[in-house]
N, C-alpha and C positions, 0 to 999 in steps of 0.2 A: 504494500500500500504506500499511499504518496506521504502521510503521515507518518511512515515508520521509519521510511527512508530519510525524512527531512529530520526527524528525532534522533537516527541518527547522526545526521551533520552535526545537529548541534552539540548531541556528546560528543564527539568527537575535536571539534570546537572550543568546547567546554574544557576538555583535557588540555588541549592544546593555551588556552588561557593558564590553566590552575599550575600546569609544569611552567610556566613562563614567570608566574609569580612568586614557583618556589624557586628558580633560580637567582631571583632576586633575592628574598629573603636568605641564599645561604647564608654568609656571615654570622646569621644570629641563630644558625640550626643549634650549634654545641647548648647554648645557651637554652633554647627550648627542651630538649633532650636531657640534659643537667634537670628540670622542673619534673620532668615526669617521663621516664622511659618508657615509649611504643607507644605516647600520646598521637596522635594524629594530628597534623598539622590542618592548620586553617588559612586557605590565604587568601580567601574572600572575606573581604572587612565592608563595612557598610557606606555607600556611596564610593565604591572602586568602576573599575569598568568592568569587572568579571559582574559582578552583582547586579547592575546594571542590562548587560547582554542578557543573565540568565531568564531577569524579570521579561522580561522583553522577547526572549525565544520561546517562554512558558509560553504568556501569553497570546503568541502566536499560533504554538500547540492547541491550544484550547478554541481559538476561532477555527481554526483546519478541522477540530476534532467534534465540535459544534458544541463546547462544554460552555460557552457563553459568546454573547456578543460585541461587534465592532463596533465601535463609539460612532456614532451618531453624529454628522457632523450638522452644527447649525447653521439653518440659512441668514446669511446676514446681508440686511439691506439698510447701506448708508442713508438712503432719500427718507427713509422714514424713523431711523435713529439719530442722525443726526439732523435734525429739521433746522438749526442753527445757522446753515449755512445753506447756500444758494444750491441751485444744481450746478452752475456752471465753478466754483469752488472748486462743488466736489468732485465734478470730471477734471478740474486744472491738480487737485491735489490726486488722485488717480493715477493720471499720466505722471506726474511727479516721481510719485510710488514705484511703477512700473518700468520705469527709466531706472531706476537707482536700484531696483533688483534684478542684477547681472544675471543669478541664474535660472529666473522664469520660473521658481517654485513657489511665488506666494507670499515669500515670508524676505523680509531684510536683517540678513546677518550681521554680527560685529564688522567682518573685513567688507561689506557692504556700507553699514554706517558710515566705517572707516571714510571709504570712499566718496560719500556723499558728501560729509563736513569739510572735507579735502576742498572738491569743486566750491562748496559753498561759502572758502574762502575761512572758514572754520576749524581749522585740524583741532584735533582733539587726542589726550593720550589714550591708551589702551583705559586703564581705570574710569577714567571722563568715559568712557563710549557705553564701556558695561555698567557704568551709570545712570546713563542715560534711558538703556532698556528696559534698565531695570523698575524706573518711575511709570513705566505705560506697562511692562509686561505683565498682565491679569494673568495667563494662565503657567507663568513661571519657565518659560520653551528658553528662555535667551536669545531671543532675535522678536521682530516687529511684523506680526500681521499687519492687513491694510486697514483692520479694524482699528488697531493699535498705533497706528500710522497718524488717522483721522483724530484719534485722542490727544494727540501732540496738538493739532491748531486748536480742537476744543479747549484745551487748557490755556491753550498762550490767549485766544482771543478773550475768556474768559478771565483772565491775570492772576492766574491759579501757579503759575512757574515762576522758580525763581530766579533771579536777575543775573546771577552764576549761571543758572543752567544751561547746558547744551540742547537743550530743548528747545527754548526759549532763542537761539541762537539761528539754529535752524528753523522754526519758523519764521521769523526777521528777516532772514537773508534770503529764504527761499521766494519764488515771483507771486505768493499767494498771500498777498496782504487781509487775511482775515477779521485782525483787529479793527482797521480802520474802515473796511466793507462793514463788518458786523456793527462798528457805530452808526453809518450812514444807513443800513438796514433799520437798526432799531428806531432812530428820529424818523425815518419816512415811514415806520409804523407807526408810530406816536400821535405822530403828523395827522396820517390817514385816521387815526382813531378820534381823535380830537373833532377832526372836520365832519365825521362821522356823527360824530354827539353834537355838535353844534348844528347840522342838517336835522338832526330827530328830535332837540330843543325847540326848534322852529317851526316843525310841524306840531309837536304838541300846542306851542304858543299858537299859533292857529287854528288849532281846533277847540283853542278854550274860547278865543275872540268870537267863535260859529256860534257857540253852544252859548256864548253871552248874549250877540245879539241876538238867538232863537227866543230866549229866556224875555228879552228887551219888546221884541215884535208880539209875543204872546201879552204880556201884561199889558199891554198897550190894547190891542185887541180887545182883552175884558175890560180894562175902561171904557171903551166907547161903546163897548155893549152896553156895560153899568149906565153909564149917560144916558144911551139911546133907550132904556128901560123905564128913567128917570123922569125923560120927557113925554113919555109916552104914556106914564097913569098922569103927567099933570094933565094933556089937554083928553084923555079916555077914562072917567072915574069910575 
């Protein structure tokens, strides 16, 4: 089966790791050996790369073997999460995106970032970059979805970065001036909302003016009846 075959690459894999780290570890074999004779060595420690692969081959075993399922991936749509920003924004910060991810998988890595702050007249050191990930990274990968991408101008145009940061840097320098769009967006809503209220103030003021003089024409009306009633037992007794 295709499963048992791939199960075994991976032990085999697997050996080929665990002999790899014991021959790192010689040096300090005397010394383990000295603690307890025919203990068994251990040379998967936790967040290694042997530990790492193994989690990672398991659970590969188990989608082949149908013992559970493939994560699900979420559809994400900027126009309606990030409503903050124009469409044409978010297609200029899009292409942005997609320009600065050399190898067309999606995601923008360190030597990626690297590269972009470069162009952007920005270098930045190795610690600065993985810093920088690290403020948008939500799902902890080390590099920038476009989801995550889009979260960098939300926060600049918002004034949520700080005045250090590399974030804040790259947005500035990049041709998507969000901040200053985002102010002229917000006063020409404002704007529109105002004139909006000031149109439906007007209409109301007008229909109280109707419903006065309706009120004015009626009383008027029973007056001249009242009169006309008046005159009418004096000369009919």
């Amino acid at each position: 089966m295709a499963s048992e075959e791939l199960a075994k690459k991976l032990q085999r894999r697997l050996e080929v790791e665990q002999s790899a780290s014991a021959d790192l570890c010689a040096p300090c074999a005397p010394a383990k050996l000295s603690q307890g004779e025919g203990e068994e060595k251990q040379p998967v420690v936790n967040g290694s790369p042997t530990t790492e692969l193994t989690e990672k081959l398991s659970r590969r075993l188990d989608i082949n073997e149908g013992n559970t399922e493939p994560k699900q991936v979420k559809v994400f749509n900027p126009y309606t999460e990030f409503k903050e920003f124009s469409r044409k924004q978010i297609k200029d910060m899009e292409k942005m995106f997609k320009r600065y991810d050399s190898s067309k998988d999606g995601f923008i890595d360190l030597m990626e970032l690297k590269l972009m702050m470069e162009k952007l007249g920005a270098p930045q050191t190795h610690l600065s970059l993985k810093n920088m990930i690290k403020e948008v990274d939500e799902d902890f990968d080390g590099q920038l979805s476009y989801r995550e991408f889009l979260l960098i101008f939300r926060r600049a145009a918002a004034g949520e970065l700080q005045e250090e940061s590399g974030l804040l840097a790259l947005a500035r320098l990049s041709e998507i001036d969000v901040s200053t769009e985002g102010v002229l967006g917000a006063r020409d809503f404002f704007e529109a909302k105002a004139q909006a209220l000031a149109v439906a103030s007007k209409f109301e003021a007008e229909i109280r003016e109707e419903q006065a003089e309706r009120k004015r024409q009626d009383m008027e009306k029973k007056q001249r009846r009242a009169a006309f009633r008046q005159l009418q037992s004096t000369f009919c007794p």
